[in-house]
C-alpha positions as CSV (number, residue, x, y, z in Angstrom):
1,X,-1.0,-8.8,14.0
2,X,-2.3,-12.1,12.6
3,X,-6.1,-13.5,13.1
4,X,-7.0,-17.0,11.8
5,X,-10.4,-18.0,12.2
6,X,-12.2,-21.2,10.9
7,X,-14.9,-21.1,8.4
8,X,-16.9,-22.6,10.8
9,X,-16.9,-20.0,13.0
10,X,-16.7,-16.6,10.9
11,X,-16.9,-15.8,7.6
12,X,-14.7,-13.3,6.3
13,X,-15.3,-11.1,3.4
14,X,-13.7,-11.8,0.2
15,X,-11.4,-8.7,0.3
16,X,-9.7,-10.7,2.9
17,X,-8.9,-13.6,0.8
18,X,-5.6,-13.2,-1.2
19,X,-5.6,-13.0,-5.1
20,X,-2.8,-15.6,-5.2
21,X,-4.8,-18.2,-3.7
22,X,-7.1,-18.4,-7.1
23,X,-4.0,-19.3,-9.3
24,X,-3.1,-22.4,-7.6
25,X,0.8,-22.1,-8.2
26,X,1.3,-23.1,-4.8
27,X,-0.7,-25.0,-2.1
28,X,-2.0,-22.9,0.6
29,X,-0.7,-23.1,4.2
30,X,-2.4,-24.8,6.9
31,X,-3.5,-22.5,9.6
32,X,-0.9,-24.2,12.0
33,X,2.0,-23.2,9.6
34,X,0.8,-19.7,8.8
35,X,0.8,-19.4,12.8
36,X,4.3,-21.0,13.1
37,X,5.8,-19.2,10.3
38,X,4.5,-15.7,12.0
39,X,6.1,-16.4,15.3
40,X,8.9,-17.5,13.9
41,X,10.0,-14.5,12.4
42,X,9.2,-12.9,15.2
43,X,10.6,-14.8,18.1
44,X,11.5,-12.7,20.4
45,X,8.3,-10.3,20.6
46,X,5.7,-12.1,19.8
47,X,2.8,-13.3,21.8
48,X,-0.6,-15.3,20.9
49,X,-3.7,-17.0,22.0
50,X,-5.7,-19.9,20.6
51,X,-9.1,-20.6,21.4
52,X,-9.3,-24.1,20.4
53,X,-9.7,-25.0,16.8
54,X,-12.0,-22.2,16.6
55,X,-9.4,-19.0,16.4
56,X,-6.3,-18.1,16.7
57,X,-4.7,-14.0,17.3
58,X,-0.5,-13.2,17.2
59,X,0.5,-9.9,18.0
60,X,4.7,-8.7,17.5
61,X,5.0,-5.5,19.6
62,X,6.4,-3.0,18.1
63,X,10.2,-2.6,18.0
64,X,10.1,0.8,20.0
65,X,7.4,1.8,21.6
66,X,4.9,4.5,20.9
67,X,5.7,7.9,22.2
């Protein structure tokens, strides 16, 4: 499952935010391309929902299914 949210909208705590993003080695994704690398990986099974610029959720269902 993936959940991107704007600042604007929620703030989320800082456990959330990844250690890697503090070294600057790379630049970080835009929300778009996290989103578009996620499906992408997952093309076949995945599903999401944006609510404007506000959110977006992506959900891969499981492989098999829960028994």
């Amino acid at each position: 499952m993936l959940a991107i949210f704007h600042k604007a909208f929620a703030h989320p705590p800082e456990e959330l935010n990844s250690p890697a993003s503090y070294k600057g080695l790379k630049k970080p994704k835009l929300p778009e391309e996290t989103l578009r690398d996620f499906l992408s990986h997952h093309p076949d099974n995945t599903c999401s929902m944006s609510f404007g610029k506000a959110s977006v959720l992506a959900y891969v269902r499981p492989d098999k299914p829960f028994s």
